[in-house]
BALOBA-1460 file (C-alpha; in Angstrom, 3 decimals):
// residues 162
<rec num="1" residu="x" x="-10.178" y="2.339" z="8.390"/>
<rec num="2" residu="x" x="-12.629" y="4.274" z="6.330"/>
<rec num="3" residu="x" x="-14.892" y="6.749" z="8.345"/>
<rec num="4" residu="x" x="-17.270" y="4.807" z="6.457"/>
<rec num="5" residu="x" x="-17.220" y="1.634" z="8.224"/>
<rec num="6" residu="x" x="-17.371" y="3.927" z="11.655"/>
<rec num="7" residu="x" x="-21.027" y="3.309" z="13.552"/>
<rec num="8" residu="x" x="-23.118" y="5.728" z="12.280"/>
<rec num="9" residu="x" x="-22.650" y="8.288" z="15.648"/>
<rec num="10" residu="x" x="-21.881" y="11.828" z="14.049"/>
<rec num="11" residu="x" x="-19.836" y="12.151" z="17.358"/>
<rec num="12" residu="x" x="-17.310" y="9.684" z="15.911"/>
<rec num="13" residu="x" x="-17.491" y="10.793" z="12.745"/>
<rec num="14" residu="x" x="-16.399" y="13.879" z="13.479"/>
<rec num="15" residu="x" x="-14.061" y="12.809" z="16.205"/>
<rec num="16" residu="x" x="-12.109" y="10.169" z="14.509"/>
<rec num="17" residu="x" x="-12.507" y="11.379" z="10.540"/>
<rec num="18" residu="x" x="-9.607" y="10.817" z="7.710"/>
<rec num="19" residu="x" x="-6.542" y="13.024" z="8.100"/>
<rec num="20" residu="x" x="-6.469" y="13.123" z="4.461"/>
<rec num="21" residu="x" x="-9.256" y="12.311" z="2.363"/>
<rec num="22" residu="x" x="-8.962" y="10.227" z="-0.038"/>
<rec num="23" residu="x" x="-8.808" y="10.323" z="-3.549"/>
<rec num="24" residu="x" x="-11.612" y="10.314" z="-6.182"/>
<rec num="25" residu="x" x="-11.308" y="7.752" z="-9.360"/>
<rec num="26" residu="x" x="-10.815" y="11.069" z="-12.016"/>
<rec num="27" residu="x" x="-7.803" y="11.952" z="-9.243"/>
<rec num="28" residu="x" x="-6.470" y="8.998" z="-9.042"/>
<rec num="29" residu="x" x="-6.240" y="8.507" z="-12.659"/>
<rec num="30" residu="x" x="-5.068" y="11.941" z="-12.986"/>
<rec num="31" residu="x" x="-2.308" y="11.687" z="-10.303"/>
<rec num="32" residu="x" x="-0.389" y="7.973" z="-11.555"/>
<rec num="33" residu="x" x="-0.623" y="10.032" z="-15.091"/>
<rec num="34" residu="x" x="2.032" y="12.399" z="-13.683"/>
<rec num="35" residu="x" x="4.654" y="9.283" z="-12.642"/>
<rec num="36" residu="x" x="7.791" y="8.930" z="-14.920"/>
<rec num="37" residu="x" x="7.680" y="5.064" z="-14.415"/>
<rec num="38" residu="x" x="11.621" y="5.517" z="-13.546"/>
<rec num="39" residu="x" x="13.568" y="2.810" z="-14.771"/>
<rec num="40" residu="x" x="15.779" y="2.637" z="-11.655"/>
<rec num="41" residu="x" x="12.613" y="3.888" z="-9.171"/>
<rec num="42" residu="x" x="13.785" y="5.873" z="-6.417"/>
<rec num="43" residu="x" x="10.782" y="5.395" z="-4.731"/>
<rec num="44" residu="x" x="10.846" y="1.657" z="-4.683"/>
<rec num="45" residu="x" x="14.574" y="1.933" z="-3.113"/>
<rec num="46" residu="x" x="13.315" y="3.594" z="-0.199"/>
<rec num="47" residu="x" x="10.567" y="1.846" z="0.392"/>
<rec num="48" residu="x" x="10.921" y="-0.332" z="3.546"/>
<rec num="49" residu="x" x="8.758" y="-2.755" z="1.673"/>
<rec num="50" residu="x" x="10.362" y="-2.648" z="-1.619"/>
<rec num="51" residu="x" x="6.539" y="-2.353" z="-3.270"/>
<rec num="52" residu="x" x="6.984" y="-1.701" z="-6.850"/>
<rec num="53" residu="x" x="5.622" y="1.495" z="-6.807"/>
<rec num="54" residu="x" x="5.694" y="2.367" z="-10.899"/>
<rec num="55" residu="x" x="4.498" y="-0.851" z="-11.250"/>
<rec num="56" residu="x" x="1.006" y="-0.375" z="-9.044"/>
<rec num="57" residu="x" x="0.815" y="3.440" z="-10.415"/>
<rec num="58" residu="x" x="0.935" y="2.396" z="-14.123"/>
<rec num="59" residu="x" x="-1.688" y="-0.070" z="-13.173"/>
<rec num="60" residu="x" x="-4.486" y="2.579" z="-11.698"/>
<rec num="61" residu="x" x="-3.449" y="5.115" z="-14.517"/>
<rec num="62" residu="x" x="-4.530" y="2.366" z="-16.703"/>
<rec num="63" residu="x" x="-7.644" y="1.696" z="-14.538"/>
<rec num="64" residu="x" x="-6.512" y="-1.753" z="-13.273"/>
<rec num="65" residu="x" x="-7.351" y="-1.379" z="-9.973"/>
<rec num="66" residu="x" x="-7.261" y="-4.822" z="-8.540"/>
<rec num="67" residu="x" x="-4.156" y="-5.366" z="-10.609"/>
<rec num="68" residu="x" x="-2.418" y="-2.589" z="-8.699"/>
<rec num="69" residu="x" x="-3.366" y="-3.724" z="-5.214"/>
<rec num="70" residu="x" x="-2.600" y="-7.220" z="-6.032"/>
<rec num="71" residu="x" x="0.892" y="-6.274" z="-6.972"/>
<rec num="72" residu="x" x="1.330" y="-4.036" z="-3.448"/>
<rec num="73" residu="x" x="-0.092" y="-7.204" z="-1.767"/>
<rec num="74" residu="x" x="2.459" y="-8.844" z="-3.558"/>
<rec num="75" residu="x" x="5.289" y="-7.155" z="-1.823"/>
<rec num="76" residu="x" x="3.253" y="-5.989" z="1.404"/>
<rec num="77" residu="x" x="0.314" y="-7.677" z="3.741"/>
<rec num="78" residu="x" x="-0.245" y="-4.255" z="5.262"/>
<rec num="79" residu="x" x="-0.788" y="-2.414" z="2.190"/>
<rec num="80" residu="x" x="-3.449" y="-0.243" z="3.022"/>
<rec num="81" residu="x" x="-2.442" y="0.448" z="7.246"/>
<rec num="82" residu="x" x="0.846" y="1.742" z="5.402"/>
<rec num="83" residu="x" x="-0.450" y="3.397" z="3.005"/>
<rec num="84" residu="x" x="-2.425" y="5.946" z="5.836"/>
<rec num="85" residu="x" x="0.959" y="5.524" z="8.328"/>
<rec num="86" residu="x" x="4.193" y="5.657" z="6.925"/>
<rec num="87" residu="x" x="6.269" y="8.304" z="6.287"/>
<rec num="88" residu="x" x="5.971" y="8.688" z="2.907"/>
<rec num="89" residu="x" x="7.708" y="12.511" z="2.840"/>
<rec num="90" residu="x" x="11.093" y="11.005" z="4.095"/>
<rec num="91" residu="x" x="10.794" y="7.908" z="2.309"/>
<rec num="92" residu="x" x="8.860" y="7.129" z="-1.163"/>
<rec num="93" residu="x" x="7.502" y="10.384" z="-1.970"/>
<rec num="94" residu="x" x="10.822" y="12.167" z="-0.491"/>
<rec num="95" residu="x" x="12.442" y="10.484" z="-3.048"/>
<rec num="96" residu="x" x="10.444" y="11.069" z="-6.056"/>
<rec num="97" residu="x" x="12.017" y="12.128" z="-8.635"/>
<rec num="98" residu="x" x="9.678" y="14.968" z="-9.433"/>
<rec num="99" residu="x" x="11.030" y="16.243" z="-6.560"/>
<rec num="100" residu="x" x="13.898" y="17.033" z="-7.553"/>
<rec num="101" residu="x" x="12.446" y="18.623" z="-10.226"/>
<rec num="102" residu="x" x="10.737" y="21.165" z="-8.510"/>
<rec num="103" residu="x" x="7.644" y="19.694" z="-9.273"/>
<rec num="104" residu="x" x="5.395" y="17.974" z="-6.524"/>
<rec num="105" residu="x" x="6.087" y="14.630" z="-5.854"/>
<rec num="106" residu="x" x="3.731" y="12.003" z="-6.565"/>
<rec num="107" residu="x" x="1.333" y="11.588" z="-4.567"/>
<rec num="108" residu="x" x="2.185" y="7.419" z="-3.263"/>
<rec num="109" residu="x" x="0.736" y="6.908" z="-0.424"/>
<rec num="110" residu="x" x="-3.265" y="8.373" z="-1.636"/>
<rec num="111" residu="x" x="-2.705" y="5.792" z="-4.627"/>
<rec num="112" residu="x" x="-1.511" y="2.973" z="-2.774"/>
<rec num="113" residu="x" x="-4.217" y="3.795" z="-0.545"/>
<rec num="114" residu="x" x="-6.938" y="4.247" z="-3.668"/>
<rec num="115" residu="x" x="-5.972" y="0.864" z="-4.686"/>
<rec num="116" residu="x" x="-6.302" y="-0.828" z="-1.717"/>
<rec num="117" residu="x" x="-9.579" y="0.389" z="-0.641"/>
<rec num="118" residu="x" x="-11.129" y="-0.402" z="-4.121"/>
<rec num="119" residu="x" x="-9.749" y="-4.066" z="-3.668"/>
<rec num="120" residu="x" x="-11.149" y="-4.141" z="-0.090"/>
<rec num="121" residu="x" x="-14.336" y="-2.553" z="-0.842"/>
<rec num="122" residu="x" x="-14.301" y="-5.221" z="-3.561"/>
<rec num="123" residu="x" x="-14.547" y="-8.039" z="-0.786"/>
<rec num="124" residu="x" x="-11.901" y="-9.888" z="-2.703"/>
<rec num="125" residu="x" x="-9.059" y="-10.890" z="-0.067"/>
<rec num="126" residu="x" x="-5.475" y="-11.622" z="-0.974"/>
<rec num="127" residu="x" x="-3.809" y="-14.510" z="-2.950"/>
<rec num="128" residu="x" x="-2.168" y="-16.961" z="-0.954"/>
<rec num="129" residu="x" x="1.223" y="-18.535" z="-1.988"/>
<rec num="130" residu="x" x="1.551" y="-22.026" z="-1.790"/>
<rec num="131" residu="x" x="3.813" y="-23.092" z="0.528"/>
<rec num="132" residu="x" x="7.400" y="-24.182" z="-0.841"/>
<rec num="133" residu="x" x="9.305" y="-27.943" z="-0.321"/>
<rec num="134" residu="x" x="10.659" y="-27.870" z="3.041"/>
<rec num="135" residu="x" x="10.338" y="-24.295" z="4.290"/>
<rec num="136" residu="x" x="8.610" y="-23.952" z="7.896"/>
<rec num="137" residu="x" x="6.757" y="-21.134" z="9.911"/>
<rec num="138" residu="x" x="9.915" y="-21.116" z="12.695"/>
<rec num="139" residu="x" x="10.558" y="-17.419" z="11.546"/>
<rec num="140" residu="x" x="7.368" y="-16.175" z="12.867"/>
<rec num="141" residu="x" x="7.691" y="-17.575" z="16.090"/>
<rec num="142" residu="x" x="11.149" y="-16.130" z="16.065"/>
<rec num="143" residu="x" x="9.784" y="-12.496" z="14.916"/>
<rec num="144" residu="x" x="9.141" y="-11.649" z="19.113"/>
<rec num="145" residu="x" x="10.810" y="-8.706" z="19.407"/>
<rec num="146" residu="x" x="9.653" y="-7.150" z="15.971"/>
<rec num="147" residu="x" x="6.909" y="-4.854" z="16.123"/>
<rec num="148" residu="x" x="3.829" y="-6.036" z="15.376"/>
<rec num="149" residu="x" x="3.178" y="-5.448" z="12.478"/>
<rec num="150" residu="x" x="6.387" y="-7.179" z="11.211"/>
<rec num="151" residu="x" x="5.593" y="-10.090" z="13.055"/>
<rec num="152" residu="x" x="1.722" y="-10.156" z="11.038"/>
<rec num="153" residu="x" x="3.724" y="-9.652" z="7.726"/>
<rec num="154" residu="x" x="5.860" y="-12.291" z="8.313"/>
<rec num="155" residu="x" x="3.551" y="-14.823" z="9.563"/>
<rec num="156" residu="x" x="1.218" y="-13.781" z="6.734"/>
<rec num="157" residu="x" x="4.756" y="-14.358" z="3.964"/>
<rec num="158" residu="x" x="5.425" y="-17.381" z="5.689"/>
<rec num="159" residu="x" x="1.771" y="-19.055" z="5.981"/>
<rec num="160" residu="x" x="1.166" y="-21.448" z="3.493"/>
<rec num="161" residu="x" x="-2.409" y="-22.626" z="2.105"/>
<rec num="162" residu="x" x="-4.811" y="-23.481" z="4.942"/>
């Protein structure tokens, strides 16, 4: 959640701002410029999600904005809540190759998170899938004991057009 969509008590503001702030457009742009575009993409391995993360950075370097969240929606429901919570020093950006370079690692998680504000801010909301022959919604019922956040990304992979 953006501090921007917070009621407009300075109190809150100021209790419950971003631990990061977010990136600027010239940033952004300036940041996915740095990727490698990997061919094998560390980053993608260790990514829970498996979002193709050269993909959605080539995509904002080349100012394709909704293109890039589009393609993490693709692969993730939660896009932007993980973009702000997940690990990303033990798992994307940890294994950036960049890194190992002794060069900063890309900064994945304030680009996924660029993207997916733009395409929220937007007011567009996410493609749905249609539905294939004979598949049913049993594995979201079954999904209990997940977290859930699992259980919302499965129910949202396994939802067909309403």
């Amino acid at each position: 959640m953006s501090t921007a969509t917070l009621p407009d008590d300075p109190r809150l503001k100021a209790r419950f701002g971003e631990l990061k702030p977010a990136l600027t457009a010239q940033a952004a742009v300036i940041e996915a410029d740095r990727c490698l575009n990997c061919f094998d993409a560390p980053c993608t391995a260790a990514c829970p999600t498996h979002i193709d993360v050269p993909g959605f950075i080539k995509r904002i370097a080349s100012g394709n904005l909704r293109g890039s969240a589009v393609r993490i929606l693709d692969a993730n429901i939660l896009g932007a809540s993980c973009a702000r919570v997940c690990p990303v020093d033990v798992l994307c950006e940890g294994a950036c190759v960049m890194l190992r370079q002794n060069h900063k690692p890309i900064q994945i998680a304030l680009l996924q998170r660029h993207a997916m504000d733009a395409f929220w801010a937007s007011g567009e909301t996410p493609r749905r899938r249609r539905r294939e022959a004979g598949s049913c919604a049993w594995p979201a019922l079954a999904a209990g004991r997940l977290r859930w956040r699992a259980r919302r990304s499965c129910a949202a992979r396994v939802r067909g057009p309403r």
